[in-house]
C-alpha positions in Angstrom: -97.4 -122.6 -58.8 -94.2 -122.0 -61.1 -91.2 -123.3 -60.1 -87.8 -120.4 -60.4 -86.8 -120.1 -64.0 -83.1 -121.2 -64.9 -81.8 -118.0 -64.6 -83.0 -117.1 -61.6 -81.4 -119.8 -60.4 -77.9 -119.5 -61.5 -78.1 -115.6 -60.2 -79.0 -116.7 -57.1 -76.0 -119.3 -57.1 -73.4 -116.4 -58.1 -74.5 -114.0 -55.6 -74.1 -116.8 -52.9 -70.4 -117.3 -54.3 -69.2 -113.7 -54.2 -70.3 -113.9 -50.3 -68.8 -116.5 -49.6 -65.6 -115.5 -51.4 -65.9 -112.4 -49.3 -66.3 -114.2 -46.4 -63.3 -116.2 -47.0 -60.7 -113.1 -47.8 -62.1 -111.0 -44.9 -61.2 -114.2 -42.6 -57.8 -115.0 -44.0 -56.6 -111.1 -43.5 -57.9 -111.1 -39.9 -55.9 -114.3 -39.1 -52.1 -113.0 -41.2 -52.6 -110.1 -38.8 -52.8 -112.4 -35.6 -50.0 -114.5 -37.3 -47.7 -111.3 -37.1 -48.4 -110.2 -33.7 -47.8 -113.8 -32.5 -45.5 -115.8 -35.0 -45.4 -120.0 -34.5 -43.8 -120.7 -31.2 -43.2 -117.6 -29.5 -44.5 -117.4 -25.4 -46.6 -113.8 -24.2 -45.8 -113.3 -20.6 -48.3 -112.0 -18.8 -47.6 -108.8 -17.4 -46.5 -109.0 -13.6 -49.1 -107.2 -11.2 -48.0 -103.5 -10.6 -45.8 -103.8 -13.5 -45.2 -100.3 -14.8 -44.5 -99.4 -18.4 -42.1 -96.5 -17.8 -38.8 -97.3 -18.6 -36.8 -98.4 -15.9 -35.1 -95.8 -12.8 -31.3 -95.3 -13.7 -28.5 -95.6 -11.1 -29.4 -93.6 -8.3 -25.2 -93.3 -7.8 -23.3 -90.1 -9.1 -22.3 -90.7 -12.6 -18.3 -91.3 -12.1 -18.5 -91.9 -7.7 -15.6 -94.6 -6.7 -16.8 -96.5 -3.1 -15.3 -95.0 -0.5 -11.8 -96.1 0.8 -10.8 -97.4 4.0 -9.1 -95.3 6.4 -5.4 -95.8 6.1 -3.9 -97.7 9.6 -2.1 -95.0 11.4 1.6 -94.3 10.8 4.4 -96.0 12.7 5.3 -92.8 13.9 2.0 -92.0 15.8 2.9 -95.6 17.5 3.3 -96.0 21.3 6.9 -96.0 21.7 7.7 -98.9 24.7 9.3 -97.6 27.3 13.7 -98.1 27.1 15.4 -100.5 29.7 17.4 -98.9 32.0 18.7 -97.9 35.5 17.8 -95.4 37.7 19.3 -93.7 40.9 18.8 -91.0 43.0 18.0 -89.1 46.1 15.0 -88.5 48.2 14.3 -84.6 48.4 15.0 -84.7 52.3 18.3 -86.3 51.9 17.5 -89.1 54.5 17.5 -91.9 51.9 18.5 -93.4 48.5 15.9 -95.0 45.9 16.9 -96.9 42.7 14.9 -98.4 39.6 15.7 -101.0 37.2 13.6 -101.2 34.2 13.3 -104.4 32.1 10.5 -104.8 29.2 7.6 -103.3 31.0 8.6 -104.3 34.5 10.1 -102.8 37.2 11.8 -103.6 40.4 12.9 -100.9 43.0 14.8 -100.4 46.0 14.8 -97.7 49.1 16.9 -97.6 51.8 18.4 -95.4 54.2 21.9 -97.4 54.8 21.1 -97.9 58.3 18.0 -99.8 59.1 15.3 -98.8 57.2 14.8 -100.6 53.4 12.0 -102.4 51.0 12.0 -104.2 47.6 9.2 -103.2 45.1 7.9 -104.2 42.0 5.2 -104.3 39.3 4.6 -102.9 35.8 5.3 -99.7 33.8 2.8 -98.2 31.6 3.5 -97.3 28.0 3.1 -93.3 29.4 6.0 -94.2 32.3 3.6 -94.0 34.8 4.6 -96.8 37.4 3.0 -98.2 40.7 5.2 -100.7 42.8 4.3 -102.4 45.9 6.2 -104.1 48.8 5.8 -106.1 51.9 4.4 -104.1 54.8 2.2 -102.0 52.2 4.8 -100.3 50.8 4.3 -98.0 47.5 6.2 -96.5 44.9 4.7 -94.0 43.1 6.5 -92.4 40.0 6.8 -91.3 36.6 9.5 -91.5 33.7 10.1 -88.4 32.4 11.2 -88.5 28.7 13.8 -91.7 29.9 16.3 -89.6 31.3 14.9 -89.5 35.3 11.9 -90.9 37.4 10.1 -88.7 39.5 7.6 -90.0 42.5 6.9 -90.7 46.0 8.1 -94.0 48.3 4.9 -94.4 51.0 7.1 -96.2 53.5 6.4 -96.9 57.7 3.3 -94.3 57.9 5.6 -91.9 55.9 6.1 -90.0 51.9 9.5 -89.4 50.8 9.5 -87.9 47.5 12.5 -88.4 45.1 14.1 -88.1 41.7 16.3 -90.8 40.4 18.5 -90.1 36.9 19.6 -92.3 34.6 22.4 -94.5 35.8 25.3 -96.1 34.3 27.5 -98.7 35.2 28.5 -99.2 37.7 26.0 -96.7 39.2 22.5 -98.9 40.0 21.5 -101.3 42.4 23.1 -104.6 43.5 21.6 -107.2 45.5 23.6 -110.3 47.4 22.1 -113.0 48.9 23.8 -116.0 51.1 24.3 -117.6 54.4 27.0 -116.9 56.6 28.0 -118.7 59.6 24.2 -119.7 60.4 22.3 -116.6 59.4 20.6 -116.0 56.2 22.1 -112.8 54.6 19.8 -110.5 52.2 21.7 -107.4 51.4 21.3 -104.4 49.1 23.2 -101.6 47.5 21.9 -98.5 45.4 25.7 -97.3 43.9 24.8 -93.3 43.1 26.2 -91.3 40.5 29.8 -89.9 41.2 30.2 -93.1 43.2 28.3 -93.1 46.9 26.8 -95.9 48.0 23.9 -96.0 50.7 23.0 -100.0 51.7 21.4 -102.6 54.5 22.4 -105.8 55.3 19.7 -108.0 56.6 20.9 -111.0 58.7 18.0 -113.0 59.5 15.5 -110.1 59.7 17.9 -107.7 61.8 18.7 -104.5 59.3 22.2 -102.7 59.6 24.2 -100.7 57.6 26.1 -102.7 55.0 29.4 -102.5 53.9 30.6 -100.9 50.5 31.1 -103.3 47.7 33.2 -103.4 45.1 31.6 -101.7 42.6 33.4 -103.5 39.5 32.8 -106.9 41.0 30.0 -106.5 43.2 32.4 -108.7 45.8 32.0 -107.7 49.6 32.9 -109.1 52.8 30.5 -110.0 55.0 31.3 -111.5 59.3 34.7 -112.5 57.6 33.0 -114.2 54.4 33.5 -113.0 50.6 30.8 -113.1 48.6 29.3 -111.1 45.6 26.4 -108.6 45.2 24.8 -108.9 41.5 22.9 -106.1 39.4 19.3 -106.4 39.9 16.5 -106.4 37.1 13.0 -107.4 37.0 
C-alpha cells in the first residue's frame, strides 16, 4: 500500500487551515454583535409580569385644571347678630297688669304685676332670633318675642290664666326696680315696673303678704316703706 504523496499532504493541510480560519472569523463576528447589545457591565432587567410595551397613559386631568378651592367662610354680614341689651316695659292687652324685661348678654329677667296683689319674677335665656321662654315659681311662664329690638311681644301664663302683652323699649328711668330689706321684723321684697310717660304699677311683699307698693323715686329709686327709707335698684339678669 502507498503511503499519500507530499503534496497531497500539504493540500490537505491548507484546506484544513482555510476552515479553521473560517471558523474563527464567523465566531468572532457573532460575539462583537453580543458585545454591542450587552456592553461590559451593564444589568438586563427582566421584564415585570404583565408589563406592557405601549408607552405609558398620560394624565388623565384636563390639560390646564387648577384643584378646586375651598368655599370661602361666609361673610360677617350673613353673621347672627346677638341680640342688644336693653329694657322693656309695657302693658297687658286687657289693661289689668304691667310686665317689664331686662335684657343682659343672652339672659333675661322679667317682672308682672298687677300693683295690688298679684306678681312673679322670671328668668332664663334669649335666643339669637329673640325668641324667649322664662319661668317662675308657681309654674309661671313668659312667652315672647323681640321684634327687631324696639318691643317684646308674648304671653305671661300666670294663676291658671294668659295675659298677653307688648312691652317697648324703655329708657331711664322707665324699667324695673327691685328693693329688698327688712323693716321692723318683716322681710321686705318689693317691685316696680316705671312705664313710659312715667306710671308706675308695683307690690310690696312683707313676709309673703302682697300689697300695693308705694311710688318710688324714680331718679333715686328711694321709697319709704312702715316709716323706713330705703332704695329700689334697676334690675338685670
Amino acid at each position: 500500500m502507498k503511503r499519500p504523496g507530499p503534496l497531497l499532504t500539504l493540500l490537505a493541510g491548507l484546506v484544513l487551515g482555510v476552515f479553521l480560519l473560517s471558523l474563527n472569523a464567523a465566531t468572532g463576528t457573532r460575539t462583537a454583535s453580543a458585545d454591542q447589545k450587552n456592553p461590559p457591565g451593564a444589568t438586563v432587567s427582566p421584564a415585570a409580569p404583565g408589563a406592557s410595551a405601549s408607552p405609558s397613559s398620560p394624565d388623565p386631568s384636563p390639560s390646564g385644571s387648577s384643584p378646586s378651592k375651598p368655599s370661602s367662610p361666609p361673610s360677617s354680614s350673613s353673621a347672627v347678630r346677638p341680640v342688644p341689651d336693653a329694657d322693656y316695659a309695657g302693658r297687658t292687652d286687657d289693661d289689668s297688669s304691667a310686665v317689664a324685661v331686662s335684657l343682659r348678654k343672652g339672659k333675661a329677667i322679667a317682672y308682672f304685676c298687677d300693683g295690688h296683689d298679684k306678681e312673679s319674677w322670671l328668668k332664663g335665656d334669649v335666643g339669637s332670633d329673640g325668641a324667649m321662654k322664662l319661668t317662675g315659681r308657681g309654674g309661671a311662664e313668659l312667652n315672647g318675642t323681640l321684634d327687631d329690638g324696639r318691643r317684646i311681644r308674648g304671653t305671661v301664663d300666670l294663676g291658671g290664666h294668659r295675659y298677653g302683652f307688648t312691652a317697648d323699649r324703655a329708657v331711664k328711668p322707665s324699667g324695673l326696680y327691685r328693693a329688698t330689706s327688712t323693716v321692723r321684723g318683716a322681710k321686705i321684697d318689693g317691685g316696680w315696673i316705671v312705664l313710659p310717660g312715667g306710671r308706675q304699677v308695683g307690690v310690696v311683699d312683707r313676709d309673703g303678704t302682697p300689697s300695693k307698693a308705694p311710688a318710688i323715686d324714680p331718679e333715686t329709686g328711694a321709697v319709704t316703706i312702715d316709716g323706713h327709707r330705703i332704695v329700689a335698684r334697676p334690675v338685670t339678669p
